[in-house]
Structure formats: structure tokens, C-alpha cells
C-alpha positions as CSV (number, residue, x, y, z in Angstrom):
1,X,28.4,-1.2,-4.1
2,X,26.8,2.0,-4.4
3,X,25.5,1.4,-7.5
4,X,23.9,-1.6,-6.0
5,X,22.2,0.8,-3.8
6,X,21.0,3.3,-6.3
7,X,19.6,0.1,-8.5
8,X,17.5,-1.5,-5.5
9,X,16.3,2.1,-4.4
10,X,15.0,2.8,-8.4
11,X,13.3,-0.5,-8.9
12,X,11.8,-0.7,-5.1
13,X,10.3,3.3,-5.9
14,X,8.9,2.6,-9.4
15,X,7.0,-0.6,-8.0
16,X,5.6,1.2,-5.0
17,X,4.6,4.7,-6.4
18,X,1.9,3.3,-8.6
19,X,-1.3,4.2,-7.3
20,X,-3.3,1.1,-5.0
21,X,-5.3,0.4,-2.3
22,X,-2.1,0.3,0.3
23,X,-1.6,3.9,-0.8
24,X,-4.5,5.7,-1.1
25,X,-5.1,4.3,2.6
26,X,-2.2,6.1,3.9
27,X,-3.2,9.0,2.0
28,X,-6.7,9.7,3.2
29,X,-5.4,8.8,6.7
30,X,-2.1,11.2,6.5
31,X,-5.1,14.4,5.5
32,X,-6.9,13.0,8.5
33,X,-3.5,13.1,11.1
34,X,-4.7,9.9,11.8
35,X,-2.1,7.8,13.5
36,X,0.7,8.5,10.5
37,X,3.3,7.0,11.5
38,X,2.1,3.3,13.3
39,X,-0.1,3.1,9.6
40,X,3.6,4.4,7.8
41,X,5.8,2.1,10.3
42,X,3.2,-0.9,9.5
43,X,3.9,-0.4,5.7
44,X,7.1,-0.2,5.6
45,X,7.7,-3.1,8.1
46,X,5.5,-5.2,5.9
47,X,7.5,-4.2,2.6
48,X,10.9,-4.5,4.7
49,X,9.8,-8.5,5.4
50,X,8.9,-9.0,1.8
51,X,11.6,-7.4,-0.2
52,X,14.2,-9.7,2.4
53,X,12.1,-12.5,1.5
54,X,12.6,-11.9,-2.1
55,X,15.6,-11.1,-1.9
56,X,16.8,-14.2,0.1
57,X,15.3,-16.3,-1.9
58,X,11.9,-17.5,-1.2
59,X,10.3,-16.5,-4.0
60,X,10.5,-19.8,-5.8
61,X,7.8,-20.1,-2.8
62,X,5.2,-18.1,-4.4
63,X,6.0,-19.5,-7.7
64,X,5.7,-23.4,-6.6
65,X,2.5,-23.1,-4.4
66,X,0.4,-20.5,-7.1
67,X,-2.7,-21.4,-4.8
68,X,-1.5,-19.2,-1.8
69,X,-1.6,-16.6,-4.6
70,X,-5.3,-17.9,-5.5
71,X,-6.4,-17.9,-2.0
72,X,-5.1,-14.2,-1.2
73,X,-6.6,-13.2,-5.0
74,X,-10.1,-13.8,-3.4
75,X,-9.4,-12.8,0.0
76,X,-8.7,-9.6,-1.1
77,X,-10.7,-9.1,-3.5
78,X,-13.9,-9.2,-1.4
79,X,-12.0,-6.8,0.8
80,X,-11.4,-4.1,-1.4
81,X,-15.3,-4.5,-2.8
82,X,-16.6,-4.0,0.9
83,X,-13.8,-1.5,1.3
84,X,-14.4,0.3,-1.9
85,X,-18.2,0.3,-0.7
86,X,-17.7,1.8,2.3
87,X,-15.9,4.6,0.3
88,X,-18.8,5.2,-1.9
89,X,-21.0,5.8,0.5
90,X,-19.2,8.4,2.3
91,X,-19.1,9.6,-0.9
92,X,-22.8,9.9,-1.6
93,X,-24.3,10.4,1.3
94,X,-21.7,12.2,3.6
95,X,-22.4,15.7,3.1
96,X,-20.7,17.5,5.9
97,X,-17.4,19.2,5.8
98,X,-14.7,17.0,7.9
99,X,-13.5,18.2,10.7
100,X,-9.8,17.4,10.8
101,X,-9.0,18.8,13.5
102,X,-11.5,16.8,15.8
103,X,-11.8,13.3,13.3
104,X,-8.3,12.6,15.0
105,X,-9.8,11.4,18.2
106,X,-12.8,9.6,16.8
107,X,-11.1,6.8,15.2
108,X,-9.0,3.6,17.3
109,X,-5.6,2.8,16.0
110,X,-6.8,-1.3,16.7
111,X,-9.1,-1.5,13.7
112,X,-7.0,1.2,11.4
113,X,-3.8,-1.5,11.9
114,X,-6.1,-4.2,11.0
115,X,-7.5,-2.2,8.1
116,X,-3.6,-1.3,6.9
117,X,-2.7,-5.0,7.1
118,X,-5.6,-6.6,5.4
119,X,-4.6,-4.0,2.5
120,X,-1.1,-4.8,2.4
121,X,-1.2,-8.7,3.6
122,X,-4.3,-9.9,1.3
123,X,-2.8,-7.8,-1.8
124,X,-1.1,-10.3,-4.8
125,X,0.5,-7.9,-6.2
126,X,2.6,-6.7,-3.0
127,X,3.8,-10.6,-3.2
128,X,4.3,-10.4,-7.2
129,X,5.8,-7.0,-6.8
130,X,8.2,-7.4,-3.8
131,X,9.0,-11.0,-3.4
132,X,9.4,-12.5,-7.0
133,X,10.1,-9.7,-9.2
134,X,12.2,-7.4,-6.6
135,X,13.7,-11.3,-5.8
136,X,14.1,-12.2,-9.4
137,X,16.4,-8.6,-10.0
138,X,18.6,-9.0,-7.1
139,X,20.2,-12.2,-8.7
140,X,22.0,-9.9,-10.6
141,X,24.1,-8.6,-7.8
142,X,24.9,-11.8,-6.2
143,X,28.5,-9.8,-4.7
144,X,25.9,-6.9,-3.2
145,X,22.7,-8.3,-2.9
146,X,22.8,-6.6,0.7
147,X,23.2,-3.4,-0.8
148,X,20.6,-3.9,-3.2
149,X,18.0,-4.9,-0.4
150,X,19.2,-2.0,1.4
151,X,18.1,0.5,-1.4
152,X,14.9,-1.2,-2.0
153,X,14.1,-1.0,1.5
154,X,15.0,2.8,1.6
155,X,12.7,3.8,-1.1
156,X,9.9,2.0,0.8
157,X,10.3,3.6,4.0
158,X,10.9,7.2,2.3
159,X,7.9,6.5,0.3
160,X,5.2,5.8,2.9
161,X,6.5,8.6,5.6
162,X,6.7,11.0,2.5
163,X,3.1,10.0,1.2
164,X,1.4,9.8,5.1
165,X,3.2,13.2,6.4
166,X,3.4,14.9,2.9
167,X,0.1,14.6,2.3
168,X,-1.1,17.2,4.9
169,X,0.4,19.7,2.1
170,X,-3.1,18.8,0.8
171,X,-4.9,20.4,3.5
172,X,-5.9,23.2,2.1
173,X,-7.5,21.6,-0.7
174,X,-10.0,19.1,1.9
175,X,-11.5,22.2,3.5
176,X,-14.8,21.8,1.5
177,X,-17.1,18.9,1.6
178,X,-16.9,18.5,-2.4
179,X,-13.5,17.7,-2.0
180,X,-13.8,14.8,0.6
181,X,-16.8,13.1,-1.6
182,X,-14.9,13.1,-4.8
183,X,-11.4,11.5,-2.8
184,X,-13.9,9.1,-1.1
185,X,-14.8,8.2,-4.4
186,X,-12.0,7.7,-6.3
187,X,-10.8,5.9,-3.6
188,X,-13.6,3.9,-4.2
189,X,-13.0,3.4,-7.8
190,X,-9.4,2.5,-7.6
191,X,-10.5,-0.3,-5.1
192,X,-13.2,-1.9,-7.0
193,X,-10.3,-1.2,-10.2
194,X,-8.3,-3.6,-8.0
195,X,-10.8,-6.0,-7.2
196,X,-12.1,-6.6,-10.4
197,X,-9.0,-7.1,-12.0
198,X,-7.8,-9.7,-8.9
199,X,-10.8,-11.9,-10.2
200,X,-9.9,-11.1,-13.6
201,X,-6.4,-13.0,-12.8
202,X,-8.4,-15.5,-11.3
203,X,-10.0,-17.2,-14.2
């Protein structure tokens, strides 16, 4: 059973450290102390409803209506360009040190939630990722499939609190201007990366 455990917590961590647009959101918004842990809870709820899916078998969902995958392939694609944009123009034309320990108050939680779904709801790859292929590997414990949800789950939820409360170990590092223009655009980068390789799935 334990085993179980361990196998759901490995394979739900390796699919959710890889660097994306989900992440790099919590990121920037755990160095801003910018309502960590609704943006953390959000994630991990989301991940929680998907792996379950998966698990419980609706991926054969996904795999028998592909245009729900084609429609969210778009949909999020234009996101992440706008997104991306935004990014890149912190990034050239925001000169100013950040202030973290005022930018706290300056942004609503509303449109950060709606910004943290859109990232995790419109994204393929969370689908791909945690409803057929963290589906498709619990088959194999048919006898423990609960434990292997369980571990999947776990890793998700230590992952996102670790990566949005962890990240103000960075602080230091975002004191200078520099430093906020080059995450703002690699940030940007990695979602126009995402983007264009959602349209490149597309055709």
C-alpha cells in the first residue's frame, strides 16, 4: 500500500516540477507575498479534481472528445501570448525597483484567482498530464488505486505551498530592478514557449 503511495507521489512530482505557465505564476506572486496561499490552495484544488478524475476513470473523456482539447489548445494559447506580453513589457519598460513590501496591497485577489485559473483551466497539458497519463498509470494498482491518488495528490499540494512560500528565499536576490526585468522576461519567454508549441499541436 505504501508503495502505492510512494509510486503516485513520484510520478505526480516529476509531471508537476517542470517549469510552465501555472508555475512561474505562483512564483513571481510567492516573491511578491501576494495572496500565497488562496493562488497555492487554487492549484492544488485544481490538480486534486484532475488527478481524481484521472484516476477514476474519465480520462477515456479527453481521449473520445480530442476537440475539448482543440478548443482549450487555442484558448490558451491566446492567453499565454497576451500574458506573455504583459510580461515583456514590465520587462522593458519598468525600470523601478519593486517595492515588496508595499506591491502587497496594490493588487485584488478577484482578478489574481481569475488569472491562476485561466493558467491552470485553459492549459492542455494539465489535462494530458493529470487526467490521462496520471489516469492511464493508476490502472496498475487496481487493489490501491486510493493510495496511489493519495500520493499524487500529496506531491501536488507540497509542491505549490513549497514553490509560493519557498520562493521568498529569493528575496534577496529581487532587491534590484535588473533582477525583476530579466524574471519578467523569462517569464515572458516561457509563455510565448508554451503558446507557440500549443498551436504547434494544433496543426
Amino acid at each position: 500500500m505504501f508503495n502505492s503511495y510512494l509510486q503516485g507521489f513520484s510520478v505526480g512530482l516529476s509531471l508537476i516540477i517542470a517549469i510552465g505557465a501555472q508555475n512561474t505564476f505562483i512564483l513571481k506572486q510567492g516573491l511578491l507575498k501576494q495572496h500565497i496561499f488562496w493562488l497555492c490552495l487554487i492549484c492544488a484544488l485544481s490538480d486534486s479534481i484532475l488527478i481524481a478524475a484521472g484516476v477514476f476513470g474519465f480520462s477515456h473523456l479527453v481521449v473520445n472528445y480530442p476537440q475539448s482539447i482543440q478548443i482549450a489548445k487555442y484558448l490558451g494559447a491566446a492567453f499565454l501570448v497576451v500574458y506573455g506580453a504583459q510580461h515583456f513589457y514590465q520587462a522593458l519598460f519598468k525600470a523601478e525597483k519593486i517595492d515588496i513590501t508595499n506591491v502587497q496591497a496594490g493588487h485584488h485577489l478577484k482578478p489574481l484567482i481569475l488569472i491562476c485559473l485561466a493558467l491552470t483551466w485553459l492549459n492542455p497539458h494539465v489535462y494530458l498530464d493529470t487526467v490521462v497519463l496520471v489516469g492511464s498509470i493508476s490502472t496498475q494498482f487496481e487493489q490501491s488505486k486510493l493510495y496511489y491518488l493519495f500520493g499524487a495528490i500529496t506531491a501536488s499540494w507540497l509542491f505549490f505551498f513549497s514553490l509560493g512560500y519557498g520562493s521568498r528565499l529569493l528575496l534577496p536576490i529581487f532587491q534590484s530592478a535588473k533582477s525583476w526585468k530579466i524574471l519578467d522576461g523569462v517569464i515572458g519567454m516561457i509563455m510565448w514557449c508554451i503558446a507557440f508549441h500549443l498551436l504547434e499541436l494544433s496543426f
